[in-house]
N, C-alpha and C positions, 0 to 999 in steps of 0.2 A: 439498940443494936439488933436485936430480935425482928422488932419491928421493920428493919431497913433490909433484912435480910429476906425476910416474907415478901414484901414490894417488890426485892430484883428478883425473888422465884415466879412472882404471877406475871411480873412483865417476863421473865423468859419465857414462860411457857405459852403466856400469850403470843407471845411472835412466834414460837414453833409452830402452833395451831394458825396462825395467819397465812406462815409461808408453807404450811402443808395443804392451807386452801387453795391457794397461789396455784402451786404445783399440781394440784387433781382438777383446777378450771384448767390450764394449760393442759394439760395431760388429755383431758377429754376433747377439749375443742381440738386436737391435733390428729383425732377419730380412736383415739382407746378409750378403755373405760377403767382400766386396770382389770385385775386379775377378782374380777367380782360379778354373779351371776348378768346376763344379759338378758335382753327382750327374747323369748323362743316365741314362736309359732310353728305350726303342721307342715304350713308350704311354703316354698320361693314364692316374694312378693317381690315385682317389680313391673317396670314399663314393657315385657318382653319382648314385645310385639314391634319396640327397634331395636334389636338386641339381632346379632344376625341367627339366619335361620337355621334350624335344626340340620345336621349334616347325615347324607346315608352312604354306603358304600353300591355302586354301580361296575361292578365288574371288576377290574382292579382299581378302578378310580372313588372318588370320594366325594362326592355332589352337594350341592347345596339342594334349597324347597326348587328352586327355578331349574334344575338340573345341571346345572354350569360346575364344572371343575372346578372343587377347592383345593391348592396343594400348601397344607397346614407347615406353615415355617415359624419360629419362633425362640423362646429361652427359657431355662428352668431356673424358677425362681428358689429361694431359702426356703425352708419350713417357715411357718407364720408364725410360732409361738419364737423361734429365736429371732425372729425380727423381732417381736414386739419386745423381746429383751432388752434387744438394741436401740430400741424405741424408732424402728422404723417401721412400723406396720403402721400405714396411714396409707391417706391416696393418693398424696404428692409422690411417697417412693413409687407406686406402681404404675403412674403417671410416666415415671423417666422409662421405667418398662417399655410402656406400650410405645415412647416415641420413639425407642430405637427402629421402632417397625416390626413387621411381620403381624400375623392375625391370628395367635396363639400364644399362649403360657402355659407351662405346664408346673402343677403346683401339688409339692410332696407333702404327702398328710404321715408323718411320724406316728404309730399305730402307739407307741407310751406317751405322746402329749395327746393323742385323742384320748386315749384311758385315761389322764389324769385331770381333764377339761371335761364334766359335763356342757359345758358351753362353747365347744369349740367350733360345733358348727354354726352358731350364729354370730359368734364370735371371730371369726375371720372367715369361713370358706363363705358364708352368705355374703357377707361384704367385696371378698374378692371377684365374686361371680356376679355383682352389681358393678362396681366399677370398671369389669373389664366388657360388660355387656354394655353400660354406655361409651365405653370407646370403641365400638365393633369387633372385641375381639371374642374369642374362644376361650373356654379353661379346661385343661385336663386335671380331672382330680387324680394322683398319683398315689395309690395306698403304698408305702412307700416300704414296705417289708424285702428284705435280701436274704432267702434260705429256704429250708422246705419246707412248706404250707402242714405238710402233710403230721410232719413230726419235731417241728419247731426246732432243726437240728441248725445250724449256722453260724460263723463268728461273727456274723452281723445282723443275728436276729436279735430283736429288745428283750427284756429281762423285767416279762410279766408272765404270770399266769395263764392266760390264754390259750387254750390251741389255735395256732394261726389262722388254719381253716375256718374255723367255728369264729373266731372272733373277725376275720375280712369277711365271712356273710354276715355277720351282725353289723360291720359298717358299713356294707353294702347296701343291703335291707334299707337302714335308715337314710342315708346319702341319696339314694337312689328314691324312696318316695320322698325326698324332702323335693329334689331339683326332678321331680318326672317332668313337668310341664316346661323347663328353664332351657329354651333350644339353643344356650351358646355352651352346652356342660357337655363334654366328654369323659367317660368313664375309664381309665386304668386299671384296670381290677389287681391286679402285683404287680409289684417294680421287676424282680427280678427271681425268679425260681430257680434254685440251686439243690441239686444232691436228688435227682427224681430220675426215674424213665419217662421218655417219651409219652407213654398211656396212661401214666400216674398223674402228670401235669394234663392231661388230655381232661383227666376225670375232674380235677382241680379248677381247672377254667370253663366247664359246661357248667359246673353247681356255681360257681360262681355269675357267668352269665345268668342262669336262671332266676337265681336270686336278683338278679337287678331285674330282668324281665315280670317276673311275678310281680314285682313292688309296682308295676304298669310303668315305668320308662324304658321309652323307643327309642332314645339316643343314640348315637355311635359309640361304641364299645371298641376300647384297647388291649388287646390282648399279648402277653409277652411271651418268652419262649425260656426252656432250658439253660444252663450254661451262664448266670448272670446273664439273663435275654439277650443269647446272641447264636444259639444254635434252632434255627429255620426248621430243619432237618424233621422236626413234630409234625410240620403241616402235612409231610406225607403221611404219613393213618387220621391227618383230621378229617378229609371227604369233602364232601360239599358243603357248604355256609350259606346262606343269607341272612343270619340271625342279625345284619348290619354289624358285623364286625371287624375290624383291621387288624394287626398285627404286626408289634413291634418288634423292633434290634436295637441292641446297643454297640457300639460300635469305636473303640479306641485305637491309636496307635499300636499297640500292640497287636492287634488281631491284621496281622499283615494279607493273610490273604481273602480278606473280606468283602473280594469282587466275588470270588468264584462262591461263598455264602450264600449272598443274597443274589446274584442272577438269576437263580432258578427260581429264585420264589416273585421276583419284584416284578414279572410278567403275567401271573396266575394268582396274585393276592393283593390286597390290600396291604402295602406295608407303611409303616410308617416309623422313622429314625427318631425315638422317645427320647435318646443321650447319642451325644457326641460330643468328642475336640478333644483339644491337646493341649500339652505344656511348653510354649516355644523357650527360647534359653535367653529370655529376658529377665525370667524369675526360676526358682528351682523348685524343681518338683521333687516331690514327697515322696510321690508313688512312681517310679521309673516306670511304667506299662505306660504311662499318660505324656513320656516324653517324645515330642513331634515339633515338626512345623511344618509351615505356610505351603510350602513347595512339594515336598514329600509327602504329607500326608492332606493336607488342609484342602488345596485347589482342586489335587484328584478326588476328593472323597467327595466334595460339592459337588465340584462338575458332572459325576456319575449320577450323584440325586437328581439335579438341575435334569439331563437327559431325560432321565428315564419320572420324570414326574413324582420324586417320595420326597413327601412331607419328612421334617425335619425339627427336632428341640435341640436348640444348643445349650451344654453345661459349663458353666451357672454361672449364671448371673449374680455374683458372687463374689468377696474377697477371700474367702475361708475354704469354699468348697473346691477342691480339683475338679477338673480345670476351670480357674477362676478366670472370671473377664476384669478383673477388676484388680491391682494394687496395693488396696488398702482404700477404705471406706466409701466405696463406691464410685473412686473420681476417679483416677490415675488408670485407663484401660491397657491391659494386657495386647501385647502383640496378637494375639489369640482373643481378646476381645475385641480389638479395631477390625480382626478377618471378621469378625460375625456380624458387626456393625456393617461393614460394608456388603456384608450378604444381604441381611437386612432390610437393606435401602435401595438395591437391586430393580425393587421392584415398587418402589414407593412413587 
């Protein structure tokens, strides 16, 4: 009895180890590796040279090497590490990405999955900035902190140790000489600065710029503003620029009068729209500020971009995040995802 009982332990445990080989060949060849040290190296390695070309800022406009007007339209994607939760972080998903169209992603780096990942930058940001350089597109890296740099005050600041400040020039630093030579990478240096003065944030985003310039990349550089990046209002004591920089807003239903915002700036700067969209009343929203639609808010807020030449990330590409384009698991697109899609394709 003993003996028959030993036999069904080793065959079980043999087939647990069989079909947990099963599952980690499947798992890798799908592009992860699981949650286990990667290949690092010093620099971006890849083909760059078809990868499109490094973009600068030209007066208010945003140039390519050839000088030609690029006006960056695109979608924000999920944080990488809950993708890969979900076991979508591969390149089939960011495949569907890129076919909706547009020449841009802009992709949020959660400052507690980068502290808890020594390998997270080889582990998805080098990957995403390879496969979206073979499909011609951009990436904006997105440090993706909501509060003040200064003093880690916020309801949505993460809940580590760091000083903000001190720890976004340490990602930066490293980020920034990893991709200096990678000309489809654009730089976000904070999502959104909340609880500062105008000069405090001033001071905030020069050390920061510097820090990625010291590291030697000449990239274009995204800089966001006050107020959950939506008050402009800083550019006035910023003075003159050429340090290749542009300058974001964010921009929702709620903020009703956010022609008379941005007019003054979208003439005299670089701007470019990092978040937008809304929650039309096909699905409910969570967060009442985010509730819109097509007509009221959607067609005018494009139409105004589309005029006046500003680039554009729409929020998110996504089933979870507001404003979701998405249903449930990717398939089923949101009224508010079909408007983006056909912006999209606009120009396809």
């Amino acid at each position: 009895m003993k003996k028959q009982m030993k036999v069904t332990l080793i065959v079980i445990v043999a087939a647990i180890i069989v079909a947990a080989a099963i599952y980690i060949v499947r798992y890798i060849k799908s592009g992860n590796d699981l949650l286990t040290p990667v290949g690092t190296r010093a620099e971006f390695v890849g083909d760059t040279d078809k990868y499109p070309s490094m973009l600068r800022t030209k007066g208010v406009q945003i140039v390519n090497a050839e000088g030609e007007q690029v006006v960056l339209k695109g979608v924000m994607v999920p944080e990488s590490h809950r993708l890969y939760d979900e076991k979508n972080f591969d390149e089939g998903f960011y495949k569907k990405v890129f076919d909706m169209g547009g020449n841009v992603i802009r992709v949020p780096v959660d400052p507690a999955e980068y502290k808890n990942d020594d390998y997270y930058m080889w582990r998805y940001l080098d990957r995403i900035v390879t496969w979206a350089g073979e499909s011609g597109k951009y990436v904006i890296i997105d440090w993706d902190y909501t509060g003040n740099p200064i003093d880690g005050s916020g309801d949505e600041m993460p809940d580590i140790s760091e000083n903000p400040l001190d720890y976004s020039a340490e990602f930066w630093k490293n980020t920034a000489e990893y991709f200096k030579n990678t000309p489809n990478v654009i730089f976000e240096i904070y999502n959104e600065p909340v609880g500062m003065s105008d000069s405090e944030w001033k001071r905030c985003a020069d050390s920061l710029i510097g820090v990625i310039r010291d590291a030697g990349a000449k990239q274009l550089i995204i800089v966001g503003s006050p107020d959950y990046c939506y008050d402009l209002g800083w550019l006035d004591e910023l003075g003159e620029t050429n340090n290749n920089t542009a300058f974001a807003v964010h921009v929702y239903p709620d903020k009703v009068f956010w022609q008379k915002f941005i007019s003054g700036y979208a003439t005299s700067y670089p701007i470019i729209v990092t978040e937008w969209g809304y929650t039309d009343d096909d699905v409910k929203a969570k967060n009442e500020k985010l509730k819109g639609t097509r007509n009221v808010f959607g067609i005018k807020f494009s139409s105004y971009l589309k005029k006046h030449n500003v680039g554009w990330v729409a929020s998110s590409y996504d089933y979870k995040t507001e404003p979701s384009m998405f249903k449930k698991n990717y398939k089923n697109k949101t009224k508010w995802g079909e408007f983006v899609a056909e912006l999209l394709s606009e120009d396809e």
